[in-house]
Steps between C-alpha positions, in 0.01 A plus 500: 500500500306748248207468357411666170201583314492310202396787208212691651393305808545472830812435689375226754532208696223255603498277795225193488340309686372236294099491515546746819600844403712686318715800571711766298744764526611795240466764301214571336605681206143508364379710795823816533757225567346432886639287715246221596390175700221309349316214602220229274621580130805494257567867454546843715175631428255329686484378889734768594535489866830758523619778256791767496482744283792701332422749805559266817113501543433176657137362393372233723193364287504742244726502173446941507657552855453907516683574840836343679291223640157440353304199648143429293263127582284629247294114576311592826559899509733532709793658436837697688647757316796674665655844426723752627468894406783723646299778373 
């Protein structure tokens, strides 16, 4: 299966609950052509819950992951992030 942007938008899919929640998966080409998982709307851009960027940085509650694995709950202040530095 592929899915394709359709001119300038996203290449997505949706999954929905109906009334409940819904979920999607793609690339955000609005945003450097990230990979995402979103939750609540109908586009890329907002609810992001996962993002990986053209990198391999892994964002975990952040759309701007800046390390391999970057974990932000930006809600209550708490947040994880996780780096390695061979230097």
């Amino acid at each position: 299966m592929t899915i394709e942007q359709d001119g300038d938008g996203d290449a997505a899919l949706s999954f929905l609950l109906t009334g409940i929640r819904r979920w999607l998966v793609g690339v955000d080409h609005s945003d450097a052509d990230k990979f995402k998982i979103s939750t609540g709307d109908t586009n890329l851009q907002t609810g992001t819950k996962l993002t990986i960027d053209s990198d391999g940085n892994v964002g975990i509650g952040t759309a701007t992951p800046s390390a391999k694995l970057d974990v932000d709950e930006v809600a209550d202040g708490i947040g994880l992030r996780v780096r390695r530095n061979d230097s």
